[in-house]
N, C-alpha and C positions, 0 to 999 in steps of 0.2 A: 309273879301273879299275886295279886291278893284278892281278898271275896271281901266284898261289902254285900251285908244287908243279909235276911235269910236268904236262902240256896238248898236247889236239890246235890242231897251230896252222896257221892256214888266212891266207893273204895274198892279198891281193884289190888290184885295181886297173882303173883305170876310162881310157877316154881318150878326146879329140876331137879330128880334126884343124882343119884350118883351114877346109876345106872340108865340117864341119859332119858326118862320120863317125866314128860313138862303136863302140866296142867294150869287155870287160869281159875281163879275167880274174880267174884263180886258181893256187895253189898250195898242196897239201896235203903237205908232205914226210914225215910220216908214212907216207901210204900210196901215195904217189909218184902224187899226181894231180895234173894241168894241165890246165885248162880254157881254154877261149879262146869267146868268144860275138861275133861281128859282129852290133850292136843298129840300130833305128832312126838315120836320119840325124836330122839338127836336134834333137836332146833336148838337152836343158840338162845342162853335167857335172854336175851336182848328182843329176840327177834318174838320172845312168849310175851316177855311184854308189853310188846309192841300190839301183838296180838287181842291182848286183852285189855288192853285198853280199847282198844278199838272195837272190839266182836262184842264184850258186854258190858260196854260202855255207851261209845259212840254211838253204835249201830242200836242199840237199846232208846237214846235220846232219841234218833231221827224217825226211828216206828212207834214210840211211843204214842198215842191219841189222846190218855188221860192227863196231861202235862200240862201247865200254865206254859206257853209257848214264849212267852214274855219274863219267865221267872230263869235267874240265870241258875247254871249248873258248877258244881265244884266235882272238881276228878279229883280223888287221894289216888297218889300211886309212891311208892317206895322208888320207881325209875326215873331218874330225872333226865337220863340221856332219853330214855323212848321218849318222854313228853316233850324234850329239846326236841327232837324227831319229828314227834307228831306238827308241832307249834310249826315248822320249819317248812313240814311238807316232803321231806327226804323219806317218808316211808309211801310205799304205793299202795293205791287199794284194790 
């Protein structure tokens, strides 16, 4: 993937402790948004962030209304197998 040109850039991250408690974030420095989601315990980090890319990412683009709809988007994530994933389509919605 590369990004030409400016872009909304959304950064995402996912985590689990040790005691099996995942949670998701986000940040949208654009329009100065931070999300935070406390998820299911026991998931697998694959599948948080799979999750989070998608719940306050994806799912943030498509409701968005204040967006240049024309303007492309950049996802930062630390997962590169979830985004092989996403890209792929191997994950379901």
């Amino acid at each position: 993937m590369s990004v030409a040109g400016p872009s909304l850039k959304i950064y995402t991250d996912a985590s689990k402790t040790s005691d099996n408690r995942t949670s998701a974030a986000s940040y949208i420095s654009e329009v100065e948004l931070e999300e935070k989601v406390r998820l299911s315990n026991n998931l697998t980090i694959f599948a948080v962030e799979i999750l989070t890319v998608r719940m306050l990412a994806l799912d943030w683009i498509h409701s968005e209304q204040n967006i240049d709809r024309g303007k492309s988007v950049t996802i930062f994530s630390d997962s590169l197998s979830a985004i092989d994933a996403l890209e792929l389509g191997k994950s379901s919605k």
